[in-house]
C-alpha positions in Angstrom: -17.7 -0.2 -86.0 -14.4 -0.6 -84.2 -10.9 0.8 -84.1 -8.0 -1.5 -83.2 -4.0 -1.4 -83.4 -3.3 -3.2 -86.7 -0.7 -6.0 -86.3 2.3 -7.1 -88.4 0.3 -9.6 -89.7 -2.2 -7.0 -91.1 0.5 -4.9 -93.1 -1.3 -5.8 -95.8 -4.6 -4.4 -95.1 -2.7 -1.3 -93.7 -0.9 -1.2 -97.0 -4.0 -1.9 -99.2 -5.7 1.1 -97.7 -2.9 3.7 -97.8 -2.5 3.1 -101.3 -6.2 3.6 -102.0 -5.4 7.1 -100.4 -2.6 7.7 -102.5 -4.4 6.4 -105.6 -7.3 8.9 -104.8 -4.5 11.8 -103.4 -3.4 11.3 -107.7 -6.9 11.5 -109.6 -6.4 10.7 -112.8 -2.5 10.0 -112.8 -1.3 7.0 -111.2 0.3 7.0 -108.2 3.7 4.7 -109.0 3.1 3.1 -105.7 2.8 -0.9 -105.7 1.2 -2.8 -103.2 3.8 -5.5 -102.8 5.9 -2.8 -101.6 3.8 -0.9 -99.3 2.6 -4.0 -97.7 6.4 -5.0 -97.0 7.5 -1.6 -96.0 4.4 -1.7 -93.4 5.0 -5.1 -91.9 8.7 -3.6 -91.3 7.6 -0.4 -90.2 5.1 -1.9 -87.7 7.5 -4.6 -86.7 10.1 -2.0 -85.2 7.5 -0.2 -83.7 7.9 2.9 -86.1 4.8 3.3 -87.0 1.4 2.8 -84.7 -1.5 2.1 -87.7 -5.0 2.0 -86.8 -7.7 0.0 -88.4 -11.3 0.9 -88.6 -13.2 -2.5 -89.0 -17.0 -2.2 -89.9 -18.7 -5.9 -90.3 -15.6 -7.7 -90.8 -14.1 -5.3 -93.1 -11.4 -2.9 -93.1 -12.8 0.6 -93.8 -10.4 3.0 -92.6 -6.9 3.4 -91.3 -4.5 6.0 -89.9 -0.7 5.7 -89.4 0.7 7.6 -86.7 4.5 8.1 -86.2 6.7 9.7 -83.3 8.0 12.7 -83.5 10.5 15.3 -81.5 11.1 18.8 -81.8 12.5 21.7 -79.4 9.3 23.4 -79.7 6.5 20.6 -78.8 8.5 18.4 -77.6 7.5 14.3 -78.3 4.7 14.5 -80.3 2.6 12.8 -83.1 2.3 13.0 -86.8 -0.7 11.1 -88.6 1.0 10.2 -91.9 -1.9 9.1 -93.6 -5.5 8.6 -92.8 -7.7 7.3 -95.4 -11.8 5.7 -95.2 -13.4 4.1 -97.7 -16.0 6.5 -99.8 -18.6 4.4 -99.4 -18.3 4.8 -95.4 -17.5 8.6 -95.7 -19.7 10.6 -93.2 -20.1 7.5 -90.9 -18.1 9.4 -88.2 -15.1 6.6 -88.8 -12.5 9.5 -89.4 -13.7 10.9 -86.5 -12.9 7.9 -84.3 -9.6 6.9 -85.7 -8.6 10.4 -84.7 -9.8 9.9 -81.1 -8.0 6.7 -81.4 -4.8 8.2 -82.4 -5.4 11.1 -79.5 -6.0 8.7 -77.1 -2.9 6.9 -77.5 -0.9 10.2 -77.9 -2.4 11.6 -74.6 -1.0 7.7 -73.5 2.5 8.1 -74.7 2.6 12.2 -73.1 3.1 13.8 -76.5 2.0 17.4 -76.6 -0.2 17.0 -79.5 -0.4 15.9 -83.2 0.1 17.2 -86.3 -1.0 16.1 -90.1 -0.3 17.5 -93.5 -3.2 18.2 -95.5 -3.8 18.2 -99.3 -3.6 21.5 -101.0 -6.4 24.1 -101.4 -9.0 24.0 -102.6 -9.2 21.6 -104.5 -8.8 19.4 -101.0 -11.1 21.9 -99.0 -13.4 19.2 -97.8 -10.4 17.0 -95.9 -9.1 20.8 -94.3 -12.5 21.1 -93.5 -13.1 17.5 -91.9 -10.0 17.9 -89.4 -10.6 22.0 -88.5 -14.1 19.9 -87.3 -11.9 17.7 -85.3 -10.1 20.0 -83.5 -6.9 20.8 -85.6 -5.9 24.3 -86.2 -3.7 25.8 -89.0 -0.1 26.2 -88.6 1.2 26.5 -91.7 2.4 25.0 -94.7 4.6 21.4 -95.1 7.1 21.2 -98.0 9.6 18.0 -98.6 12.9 17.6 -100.0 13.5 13.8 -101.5 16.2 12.2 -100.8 
């Protein structure tokens, strides 16, 4: 198993994965997203250098991903948000979730951000992914809402 920087040329992989997350992230309801889409919106995204996305490659094949983005604030300063991180269930508990977040950290302690951050599902019925990154290191600091634009 590796992890790698995903290219431009890979948006599609990146994109294929993400929306397996969000596909999963909506159980039974689908999840409106369209891969067409996601796979342009990735190979823009990467292009400008927006987005960092990290492929976890097992055999030849694309098991996992995370998408780290920049971010700023007054109180941590430059830091890292993972936008989504996704492996495939049948590579679960392979410790390839564990790696593309030492990935991510690695190239966050590279770019001197002061940490990173990720939104997790809600509770409980997500318990096991709160779980997974407590394991990793990450602490809670509250909830995430949204406003749509």
């Amino acid at each position: 198993m590796s992890v790698r920087e995903a290219t431009t040329d890979e948006s599609a992989k990146v994109a294929g994965l993400v929306l397996a997350l969000l596909n999963e992230l909506c159980g039974d309801t689908p999840s409106g997203y369209d891969l067409t889409d996601l796979s342009a919106t990735a190979a823009a995204l990467l292009q400008a250098g927006d987005i960092t996305a990290l492929l976890a490659d097992h055999a030849g094949q694309a098991t996992g991903v995370l998408v780290l983005n920049r971010c700023a604030s007054l109180y941590a300063g430059r830091f890292g948000e993972i936008s989504e991180l996704y492996v495939k269930p049948e590579f679960r508990s392979a410790g390839i979730g564990e790696a593309l977040i030492r990935a991510a950290a690695a190239i966050a302690r590279e770019r001197g951000w002061s940490r990173l951050e990720v939104g997790t599902p809600e509770l409980p019925a997500w318990a096991r992914t709160a779980a997974f990154y407590k394991r990793n290191g990450f602490i809670d600091v509250g909830m995430r809402m949204k406003l749509t634009l």
